[in-house]
N, C-alpha and C positions, 0 to 999 in steps of 0.2 A: 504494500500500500504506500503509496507517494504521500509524500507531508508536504510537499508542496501547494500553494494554491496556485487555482486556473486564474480569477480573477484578480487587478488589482485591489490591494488591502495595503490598511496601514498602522503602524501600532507606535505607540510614545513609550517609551521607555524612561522614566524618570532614574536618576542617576546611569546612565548609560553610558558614560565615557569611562567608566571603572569598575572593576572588582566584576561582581555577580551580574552590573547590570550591564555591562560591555559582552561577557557574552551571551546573556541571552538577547542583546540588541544582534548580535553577529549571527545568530540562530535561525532569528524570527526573518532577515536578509536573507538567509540560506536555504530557508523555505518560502522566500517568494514576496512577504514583504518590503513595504517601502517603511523606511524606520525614521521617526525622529528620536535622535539621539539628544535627552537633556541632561544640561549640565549645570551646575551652581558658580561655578568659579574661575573655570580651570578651563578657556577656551581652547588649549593644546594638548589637552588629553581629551578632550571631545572630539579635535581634528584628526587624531593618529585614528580615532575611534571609527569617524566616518572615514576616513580615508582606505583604512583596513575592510570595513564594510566595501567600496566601490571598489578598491582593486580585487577583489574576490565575485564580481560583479554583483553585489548587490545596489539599491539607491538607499540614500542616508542621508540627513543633513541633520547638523547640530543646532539645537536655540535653547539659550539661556535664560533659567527664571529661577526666582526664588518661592519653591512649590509651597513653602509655609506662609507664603501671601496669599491670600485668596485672587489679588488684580492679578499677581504675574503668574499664578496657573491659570488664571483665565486665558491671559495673553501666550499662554504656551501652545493651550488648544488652539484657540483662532491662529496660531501660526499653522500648527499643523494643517491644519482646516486650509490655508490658504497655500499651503507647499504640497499636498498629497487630495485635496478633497474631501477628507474624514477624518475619521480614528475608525478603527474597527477594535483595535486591541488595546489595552493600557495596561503595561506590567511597571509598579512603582517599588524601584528599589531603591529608590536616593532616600540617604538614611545620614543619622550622626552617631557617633561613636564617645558613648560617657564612658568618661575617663575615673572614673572612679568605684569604690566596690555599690553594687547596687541597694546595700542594705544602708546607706548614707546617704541615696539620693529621695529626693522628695517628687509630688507627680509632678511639678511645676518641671524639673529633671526632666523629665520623659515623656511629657508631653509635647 
C-alpha cells in the first residue's frame, strides 16, 4: 500500500526546522505533501530544513511565528493558506524545554 497521496495536500508543522518536528516535516514531503515548515527563531535551521525537504524533491517553505500568540498562529495559517491553498494536516511539535526538576515548577511553568 502507497503512503503517498494522489492529490495535493498540505500540512504545518509547528517547530519543524528541529528535532522530532524536522523529520516528521521531511516524512509528510516524502509522502506527497507540501509542508510549511515553522519556526520560532532560528531562520537557518528552518532553511537547511526546507532546503533538505526540496532537494529530496519535496515542496516546503519556512514562516515564522510565535504559536503562543494567538495573532501570529493566526498569521501562520493565513500564510499557509496563501502558499499551499489549505492545511489538510497540522502536527504541533514546537515545544520548550524546563530546565528544571518538574517537582519545583508551578502550572504558570508549563503552561
Amino acid at each position: 500500500m502507497s503512503t503517498s497521496v494522489s492529490t495535493p495536500r498540505t500540512a504545518v508543522v509547528t517547530g519543524g526546522s528541529g528535532g522530532i518536528g524536522r523529520v516528521v516535516a521531511e516524512r509528510l514531503a516524502a509522502d506527497g505533501f507540501s509542508v510549511v515548515v515553522h519556526y520560532a527563531g532560528n531562520p537557518d535551521r528552518a532553511k537547511e530544513a526546507v532546503d533538505a525537504i526540496v532537494a529530496a524533491g519535496g515542496t516546503a517553505e519556512a514562516v515564522q511565528a510565535d504559536v503562543a500568540d494567538e495573532t501570529d498562529a493566526a498569521a501562520l495559517f493565513d500564510r499557509a493558506e496563501q502558499l499551499f491553498g489549505g492545511v489538510d494536516v497540522v502536527v504541533h511539535t514546537a515545544g520548550i524545554m524546563l530546565l528544571a526538576p518538574l517537582a519545583e515548577a508551578d502550572l504558570d511553568d508549563v503552561d
